[in-house]
N, C-alpha and C positions, 0 to 999 in steps of 0.2 A: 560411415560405419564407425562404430564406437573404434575407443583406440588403446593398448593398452600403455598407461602410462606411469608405471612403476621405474623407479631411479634408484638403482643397485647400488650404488653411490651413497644416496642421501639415506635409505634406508639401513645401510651398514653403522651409520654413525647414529641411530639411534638405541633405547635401552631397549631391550629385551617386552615384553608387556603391552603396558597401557599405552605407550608411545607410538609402539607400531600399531596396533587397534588402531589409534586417530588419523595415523597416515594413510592405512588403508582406506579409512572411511571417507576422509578428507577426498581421497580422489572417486570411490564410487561416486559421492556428493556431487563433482565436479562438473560429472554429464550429467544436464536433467535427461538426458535419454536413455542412462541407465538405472538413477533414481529420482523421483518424485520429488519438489521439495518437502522438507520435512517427513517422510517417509521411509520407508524400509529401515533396517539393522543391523548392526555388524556385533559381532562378540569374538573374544580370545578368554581361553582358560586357562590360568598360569599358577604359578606359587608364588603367594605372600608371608611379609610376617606378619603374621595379629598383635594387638595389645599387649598380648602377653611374653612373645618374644616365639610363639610358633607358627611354624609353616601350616598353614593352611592352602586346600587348593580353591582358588575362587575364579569367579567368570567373571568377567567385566563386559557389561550388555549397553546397547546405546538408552539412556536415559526419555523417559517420558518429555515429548513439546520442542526434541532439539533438533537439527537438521546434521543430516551426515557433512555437506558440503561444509560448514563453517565449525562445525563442534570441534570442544579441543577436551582435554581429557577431567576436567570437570561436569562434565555430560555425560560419561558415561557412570554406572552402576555395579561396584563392585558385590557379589552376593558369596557367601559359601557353598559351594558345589556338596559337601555331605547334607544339608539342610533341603538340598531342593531334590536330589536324587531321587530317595523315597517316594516323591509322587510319581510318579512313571508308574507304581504302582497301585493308586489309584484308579477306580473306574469312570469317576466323574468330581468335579470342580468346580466350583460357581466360580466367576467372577468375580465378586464381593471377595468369596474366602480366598482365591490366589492372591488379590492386592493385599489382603490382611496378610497373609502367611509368608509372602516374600517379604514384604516390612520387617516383619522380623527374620532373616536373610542378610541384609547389611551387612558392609562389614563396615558402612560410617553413615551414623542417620544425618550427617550433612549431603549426603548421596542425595542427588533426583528418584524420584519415584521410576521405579524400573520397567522398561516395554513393556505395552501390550503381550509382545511377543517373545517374552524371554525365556517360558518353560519351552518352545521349539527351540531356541540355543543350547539349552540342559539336557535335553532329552535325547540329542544326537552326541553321538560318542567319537566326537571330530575334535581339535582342539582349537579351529578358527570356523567358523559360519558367519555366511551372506546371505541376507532375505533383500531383495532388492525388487523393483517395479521395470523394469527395462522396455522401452515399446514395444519391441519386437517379440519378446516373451507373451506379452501380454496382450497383444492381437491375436497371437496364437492361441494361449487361452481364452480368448474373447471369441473364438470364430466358433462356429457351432460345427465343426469339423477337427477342431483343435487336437484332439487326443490323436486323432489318425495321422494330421500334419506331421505331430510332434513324433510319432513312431517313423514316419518316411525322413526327420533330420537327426535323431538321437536315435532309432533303432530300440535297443533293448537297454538304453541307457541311464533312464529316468522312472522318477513315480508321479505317476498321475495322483490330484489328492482333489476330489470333488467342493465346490466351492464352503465352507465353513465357517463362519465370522470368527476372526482370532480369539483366543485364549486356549484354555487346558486341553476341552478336546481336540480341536484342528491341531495344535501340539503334539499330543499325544498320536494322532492319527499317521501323520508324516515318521514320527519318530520309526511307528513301528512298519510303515513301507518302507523304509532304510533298510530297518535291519530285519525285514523279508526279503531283501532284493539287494547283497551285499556288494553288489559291481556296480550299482547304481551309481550315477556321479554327479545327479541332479534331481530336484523334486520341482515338476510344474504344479502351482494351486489355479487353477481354474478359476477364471474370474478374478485373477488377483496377482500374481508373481513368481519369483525365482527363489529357490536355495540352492546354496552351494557351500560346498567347505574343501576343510585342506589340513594336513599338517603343518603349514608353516604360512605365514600368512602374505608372503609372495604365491605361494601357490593358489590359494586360496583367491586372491585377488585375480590371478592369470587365469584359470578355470572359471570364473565369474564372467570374463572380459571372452573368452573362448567362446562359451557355449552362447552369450550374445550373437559373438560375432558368425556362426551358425547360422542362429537366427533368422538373422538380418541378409545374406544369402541366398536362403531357401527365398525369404519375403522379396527381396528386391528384382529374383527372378522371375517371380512368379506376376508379379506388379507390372509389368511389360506387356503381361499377356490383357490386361483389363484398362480402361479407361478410369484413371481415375475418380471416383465421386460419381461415376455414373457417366463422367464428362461436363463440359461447362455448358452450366446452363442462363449465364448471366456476364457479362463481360464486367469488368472493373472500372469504376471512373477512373478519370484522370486522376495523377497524384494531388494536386492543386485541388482539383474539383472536389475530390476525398475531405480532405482539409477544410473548404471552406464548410462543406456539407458539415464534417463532423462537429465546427466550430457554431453551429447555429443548432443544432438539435440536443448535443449535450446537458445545458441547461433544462432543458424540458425533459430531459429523462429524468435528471439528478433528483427534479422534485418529484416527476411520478416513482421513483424509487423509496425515498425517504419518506417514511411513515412515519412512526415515533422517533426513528434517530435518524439524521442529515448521513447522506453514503457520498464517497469518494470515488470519479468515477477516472478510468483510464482508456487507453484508446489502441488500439493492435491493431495494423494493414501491413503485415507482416505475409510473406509469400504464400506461406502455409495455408493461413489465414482464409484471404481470398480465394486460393484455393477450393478451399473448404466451401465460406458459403456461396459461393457462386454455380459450385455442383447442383448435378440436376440429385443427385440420390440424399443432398447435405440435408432436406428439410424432415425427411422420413430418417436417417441417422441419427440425427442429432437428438430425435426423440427417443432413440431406444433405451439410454439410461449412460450412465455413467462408466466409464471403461475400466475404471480401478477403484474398490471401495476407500481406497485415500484420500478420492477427489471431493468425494462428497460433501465435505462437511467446509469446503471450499466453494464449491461452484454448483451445489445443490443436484438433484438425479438427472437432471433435464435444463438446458439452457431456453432463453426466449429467442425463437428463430421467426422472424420481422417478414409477412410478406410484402415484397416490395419491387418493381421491375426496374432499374435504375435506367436503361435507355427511355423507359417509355413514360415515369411517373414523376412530379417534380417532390421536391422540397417542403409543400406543404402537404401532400397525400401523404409521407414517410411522418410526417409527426403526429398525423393523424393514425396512422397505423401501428407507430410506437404508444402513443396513449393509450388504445384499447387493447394493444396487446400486452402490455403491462399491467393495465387493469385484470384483464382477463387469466395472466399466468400468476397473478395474487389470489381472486380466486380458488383455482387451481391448485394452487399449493397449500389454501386453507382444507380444501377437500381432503387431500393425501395425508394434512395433517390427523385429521378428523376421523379417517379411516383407519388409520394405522396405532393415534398415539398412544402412550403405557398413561397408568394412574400417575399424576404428577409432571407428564411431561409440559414443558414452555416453548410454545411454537415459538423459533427463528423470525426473521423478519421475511416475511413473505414476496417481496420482491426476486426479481431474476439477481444473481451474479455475473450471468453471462448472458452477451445479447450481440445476435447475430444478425449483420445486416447485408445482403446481396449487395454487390457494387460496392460496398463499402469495408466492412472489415468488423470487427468484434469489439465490443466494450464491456468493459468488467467493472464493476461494483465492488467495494469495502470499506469499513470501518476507515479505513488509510490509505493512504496510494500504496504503501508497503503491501497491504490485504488485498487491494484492487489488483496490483500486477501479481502477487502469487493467485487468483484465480486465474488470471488471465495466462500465465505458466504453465498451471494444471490444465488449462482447455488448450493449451498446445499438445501437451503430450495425447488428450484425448485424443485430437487430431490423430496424428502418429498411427495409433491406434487402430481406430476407426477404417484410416489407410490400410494398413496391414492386416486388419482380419478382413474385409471387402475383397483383397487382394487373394484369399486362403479360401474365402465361404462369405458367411453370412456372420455380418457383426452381433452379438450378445451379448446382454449384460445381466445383472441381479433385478429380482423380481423386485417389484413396489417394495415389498414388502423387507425383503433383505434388506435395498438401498435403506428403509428407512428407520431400520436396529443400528445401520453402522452411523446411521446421521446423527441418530440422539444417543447412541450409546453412551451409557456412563463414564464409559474410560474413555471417550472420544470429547466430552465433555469437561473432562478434567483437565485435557490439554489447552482447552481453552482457556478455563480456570486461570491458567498461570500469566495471562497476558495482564501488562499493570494496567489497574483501574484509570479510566478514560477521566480525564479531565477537562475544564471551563470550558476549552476552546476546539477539543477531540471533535473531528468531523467535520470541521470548519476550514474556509478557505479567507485570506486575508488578504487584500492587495495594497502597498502601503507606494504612494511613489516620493520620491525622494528618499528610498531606503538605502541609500547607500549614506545620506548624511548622520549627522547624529543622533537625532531624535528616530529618522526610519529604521535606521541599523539599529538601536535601542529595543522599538516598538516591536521591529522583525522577532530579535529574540527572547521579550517577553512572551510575545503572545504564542510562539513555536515552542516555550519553556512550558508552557499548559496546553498543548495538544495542537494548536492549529498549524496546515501549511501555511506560506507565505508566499508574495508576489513580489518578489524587488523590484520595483520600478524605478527607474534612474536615468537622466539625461547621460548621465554619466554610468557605462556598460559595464567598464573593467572595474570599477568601483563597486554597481549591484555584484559582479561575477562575486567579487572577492568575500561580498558578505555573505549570498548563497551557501558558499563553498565551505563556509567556517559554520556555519548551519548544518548546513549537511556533514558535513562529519563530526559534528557533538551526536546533532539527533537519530540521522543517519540518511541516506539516500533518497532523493525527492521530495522532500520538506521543503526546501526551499526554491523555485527557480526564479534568475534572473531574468528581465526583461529591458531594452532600452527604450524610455519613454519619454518625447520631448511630449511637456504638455501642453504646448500650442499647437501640434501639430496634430489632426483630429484622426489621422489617418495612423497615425503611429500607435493614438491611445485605443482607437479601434483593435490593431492589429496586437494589441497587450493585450484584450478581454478575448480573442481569439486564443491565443495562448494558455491564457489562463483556465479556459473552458476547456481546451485538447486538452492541456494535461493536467485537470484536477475536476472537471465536468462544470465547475461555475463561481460562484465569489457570494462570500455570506460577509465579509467586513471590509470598506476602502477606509481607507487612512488618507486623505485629501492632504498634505503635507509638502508637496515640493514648493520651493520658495525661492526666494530672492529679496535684496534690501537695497535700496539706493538713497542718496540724502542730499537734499538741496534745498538751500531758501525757496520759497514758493516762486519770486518772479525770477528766478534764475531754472526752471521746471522745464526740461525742456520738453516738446511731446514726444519726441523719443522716450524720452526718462518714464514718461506720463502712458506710453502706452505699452511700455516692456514692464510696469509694474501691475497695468489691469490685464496684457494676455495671459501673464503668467499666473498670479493670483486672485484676478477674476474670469476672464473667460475659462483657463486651463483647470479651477476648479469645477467650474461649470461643466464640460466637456468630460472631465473623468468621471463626475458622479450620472451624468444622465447615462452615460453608456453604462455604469451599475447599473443603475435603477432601470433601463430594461432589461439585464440579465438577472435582477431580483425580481423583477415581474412575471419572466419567462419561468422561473423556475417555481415560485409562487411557495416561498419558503420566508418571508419577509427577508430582512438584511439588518444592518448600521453601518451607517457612515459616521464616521467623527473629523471633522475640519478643524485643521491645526489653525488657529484663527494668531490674535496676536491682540495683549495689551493695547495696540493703537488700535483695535479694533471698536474699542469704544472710548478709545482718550485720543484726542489731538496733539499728537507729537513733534515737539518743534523739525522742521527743516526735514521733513519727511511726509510729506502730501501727496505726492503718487502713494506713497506705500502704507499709510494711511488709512486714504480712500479704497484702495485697496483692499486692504484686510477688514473694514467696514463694509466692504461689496459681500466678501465670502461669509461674513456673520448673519448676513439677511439670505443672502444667496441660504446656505444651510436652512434656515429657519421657513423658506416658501418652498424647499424642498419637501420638508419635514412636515407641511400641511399637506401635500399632495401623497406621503408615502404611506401614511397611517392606516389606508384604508386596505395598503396591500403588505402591510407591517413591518416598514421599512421605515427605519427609527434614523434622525440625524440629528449630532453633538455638534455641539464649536467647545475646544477648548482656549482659554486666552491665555499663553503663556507670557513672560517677560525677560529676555534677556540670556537665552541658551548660548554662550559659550560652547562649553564643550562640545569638542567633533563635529564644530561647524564648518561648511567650507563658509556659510554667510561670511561668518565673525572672523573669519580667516582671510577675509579677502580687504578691499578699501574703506569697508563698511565700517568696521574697528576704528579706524583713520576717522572716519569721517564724524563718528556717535560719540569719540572725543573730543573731537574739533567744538562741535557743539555744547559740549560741557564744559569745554575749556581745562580738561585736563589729559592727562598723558595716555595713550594709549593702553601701554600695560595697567593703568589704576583704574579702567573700565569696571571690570570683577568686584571691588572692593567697593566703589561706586556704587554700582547695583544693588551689592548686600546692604548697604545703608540706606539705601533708599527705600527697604521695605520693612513693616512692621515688624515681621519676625525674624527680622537680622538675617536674612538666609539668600546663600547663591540658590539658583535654580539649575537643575541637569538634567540632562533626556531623559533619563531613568523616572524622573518625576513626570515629564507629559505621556512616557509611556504608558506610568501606573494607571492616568486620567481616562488615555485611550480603551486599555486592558475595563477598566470601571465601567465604562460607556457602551464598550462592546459584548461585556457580560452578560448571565443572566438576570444581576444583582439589578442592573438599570435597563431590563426588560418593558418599562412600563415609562422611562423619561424619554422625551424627543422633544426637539426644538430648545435645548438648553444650550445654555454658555456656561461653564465652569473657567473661573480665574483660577491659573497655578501662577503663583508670580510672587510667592514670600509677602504679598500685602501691600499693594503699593497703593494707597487710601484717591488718588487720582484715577485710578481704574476701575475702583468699586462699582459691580453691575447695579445701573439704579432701574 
């Protein structure tokens, strides 16, 4: 049950206004159970001073594209309440002319463009209002019995307002069952949510969290009385068994998902979850349409629900049944497009966002894992939902034809608008191992700096953790995850592209990069020395790109690989012949990959670099020791060494094979494979002949 969590306290020591707006909002925000992300609104009417040095009374409304849970008080929209008044007295509004007419409203055109829903803030004569999504509100609304429920928990306490896509009219409509019905202490919108208001905006926020917890009450006793979802009609795998399932089918979604743009996929076996589709009523539900016009433009009217028996059917019938059924709800959603669209409109990517699998659990599709898990959020609260009007009646949603005004709406498309323009690597997944040294940590956040996730892979855990972690909090949450990967070990790098696949659906770029260096006259080589330089830099290249290159085949999206190769890769370096031979294995190795990927457009680089220093543990270790032994000079005057030994005077830094990588893994080198690029300042003995 929702809770209320207002702090008398913390509240007191805030200013008067916009401050408490954010705090109130901040906690509706908190529960997605009582709002949606990025949904619903809150506003306070207060007195400012203008420009001019007067009092004005203005509203400050939550701002267009922000989310109550995280907004701070640049989100919101301060407007003049004398300017907006006068419409209340209007009969009718377009859309177009509210957006124009509150623009000019402001009272700072560095303000966000103002809700959807902010003539229903103005038009009530309250000083704080709540439009919020709450489950239980809106299973109520959702049940085809809802107005009768809502009379046996509220009495004569509320206004029923028939379903409306927001703006001036739905506005106006509510405004005036208010103040038809002045005892009134709530407005339900059918199909849609909650308002509520207050004089003081603890109040306001306490009667919000009340009439929830009502709700929720009447719902959970009456939920007792019904089998869930019909009841199960599909038991769950094992956790394990989920897992490996999900880690081998992902890939093949990823690509039957992505049409013109590569989608990011995630993975939910969350209790609710399986719940849900394991029900015997979950595959006739789930079609009825979407439980909140908010969801829409997230998780599309309708999810892909997988028929599938999990006791009885293996592993390879489910991917045959996710291919046609993803084929078939593209289709499908070209239909609806076609039926429905306005002059002008650009059909969406017609792929599912959400896809339901019995025995297994739910995966969501986006642009980002960020977009993947807020669908995946939204089809929880669906749930919820779904639960509580089944629980009341019969679950309901918006006709085709509604869902699909509020899906292309223009003001629903504005919000999208605001998301920054996708870059090189948007949409892409990288897996680089040895990211936790200098060149991977480098490479990680180049390529995470233009759009892509990343895969740290590292012998060394606490090292990938730590670069993850500084990723994720520039870029922000799940851009990055760590992985430990020894890469001799075949079972370990297995169990990374397992990972990689669960939580980002497959891998579009490896970084072949983990390494090692040892140095010894050749007849002092011992095969120790001799076979810790080919597991590591030949077999263990080997070993990571094949397990790509079946997950770029599986998902039939082509790929790049670039191997960190090495100046000895084509020079003969004295007293270094394990590692040599080595890095000469991995430059052909690449190159007879690179003849075999072409055909399923899976491109492979060798970069040759010379002499990375910086943020190495290599050059950090005996190696340093040993690579001036050989030159017969001092340790520290390696660096200096180097620079002279190349054409163009210059050290070489990870930043520099990063750029190589970022080049090779572009679009720009779409059309090169089986190349070597020298970075190494010029070193006229390395020259590719």
């Amino acid at each position: 049950m929702v809770q209320n969590l207002w702090d008398t306290g913390k509240a007191a020591q805030l200013k008067k206004g916009l401050d408490e707006l954010v705090y109130r909002s901040n906690l509706i925000g908190s529960d997605r159970s009582v709002c949606n992300w990025g949904g619903g609104n809150t506003s306070t009417k207060t007195i400012v001073e203008d420009f001019r040095g007067r009092e004005i009374e203005v509203m400050y409304v939550k701002g267009s594209g922000s989310d109550l849970g995280t907004m701070q008080g640049k989100h919101f929209t301060g407007l003049r309440l004398e300017d907006i008044t006068p419409l209340y007295e209007l009969d009718e509004m377009s859309d177009e002319e509210m957006v124009a007419y509150l623009s000019n409203c402001m009272i700072d055109a560095k303000h966000p463009r103002a809700s959807i829903e902010t003539l229903l803030h103005a038009f009530l004569p309250f000083p704080h209002v709540d439009h919020t999504h709450p489950d239980a509100i809106i299973s109520i609304c959702c049940a085809d019995n809802g107005r009768e429920i809502a009379r046996e928990i509220y009495g004569d306490r509320f206004v029923w307002v028939p379903y409306i896509r927001p703006g001036f009219t739905l506005s106006k409509m509510i405004a005036e069952g208010v103040r038809n019905h002045p005892s009134a202490e709530l407005v339900l919108m059918e199909k849609h949510g909650l308002v509520t208001w207050g004089n003081t905006p603890e109040e306001t926020y306490a009667k919000t969290i009340r009439v929830i917890q009502e709700a929720e009450s009447y719902i959970n006793q009456r939920s007792q009385e019904k089998a869930t979802f019909g009841g199960a009609q599909y038991a769950s795998l094992a956790e394990e068994e989920r897992r490996l399932a999900v880690a081998e089918i992902m890939p093949l979604i990823r690509g039957a998902v992505s049409d013109d743009k590569k989608m990011i996929l995630t993975f939910d076996d969350a209790e609710d979850v399986l719940s849900f589709v394991n029900g015997t009523d979950s595959k006739v539900l789930s079609q009825v349409g979407a439980a909140c016009p908010d969801h829409l433009v997230h998780t599309k009217v309708v999810p892909l629900y997988i028929d599938w028996e999990p006791q009885a059917e293996n592993i390879e019938q489910l991917k045959q049944n996710l291919k046609e059924g993803i084929q078939q709800y593209k289709h499908s959603y070209k239909d609806y497009f076609e039926r429905n669209k306005h002059e002008g409109d650009q059909m969406f990517e017609a792929a599912p966002r959400v896809i339901l699998i019995p025995g297994i659990g739910m995966i969501n599709t986006g642009k980002s894992h960020a977009h993947s898990l807020i669908s995946g959020a939204l089809y929880h609260r669906a749930i919820a939902v779904m639960k509580g009007a089944t629980a009341l009646g019969n679950f309901v949603s918006l006709s085709e034809n509604e869902s699909y005004n509020v899906e292309y709406w223009p003001l629903e498309l504005y919000k999208l608008s605001l998301a920054p323009k996708e870059t090189e690597f948007s949409r892409q997944v990288a897996l680089i191992t040895g990211g936790a040294g200098g060149i991977g940590s480098e490479t990680a956040r180049l390529l995470v700096s233009e759009g892509a996730h990343v895969v740290i892979a590292d012998l060394n855990l606490e090292g990938a953790e730590r670069v993850a972690a500084e990723i994720n909090e520039q870029y922000g949450e799940g851009r990055a995850l760590p992985v430990k990967m020894d890469v001799t070990n075949e079972e370990q790098i297995k169990e990374a592209y397992r990972q990689c696949a669960i939580t980002y659906g497959g891998v579009d770029i490896i970084v072949n990069n983990a390494g090692l260096a040892t140095s010894s006259r050749f007849d002092e080589t011992s095969l120790q020395e001799w076979n810790l330089n080919i597991n590591v830099l030949g077999t263990g290249y080997f070993l990571v790109a094949r397990e790509a290159f079946k997950v770029m085949k599986e998902q039939e999206l082509g790929g790049s690989m670039v191997f960190i190769g090495s100046k000895n890769s084509i020079y003969a370096g004295k007293n270094v012949t394990a590692y040599s031979s080595a890095k000469a294995l991995e430059a052909h190795l690449a190159r007879c990959i690179a003849t075999e990927g072409g055909e399923y457009g899976i491109r492979v680089n060798t970069i040759l670099p010379d002499a990375i220093l910086q943020g190495s543990a290599i050059w950090n270790s005996n190696w340093r020791n040993e690579r001036a032994a050989a030159y017969g000079i001092e340790p520290d005057q390696l660096e200096e060494h180097y620079r002279k030994r190349t054409t163009l005077l210059v050290n070489i830094y990870p930043r520099d094979i990063a750029e190589g990588v970022a080049f090779f893994a572009s679009s720009k080198a779409e059309k090169t494979t089986g190349c070597m690029l020298t970075i190494d300042g010029g070193v006229p003995a390395a020259f590719t002949r």
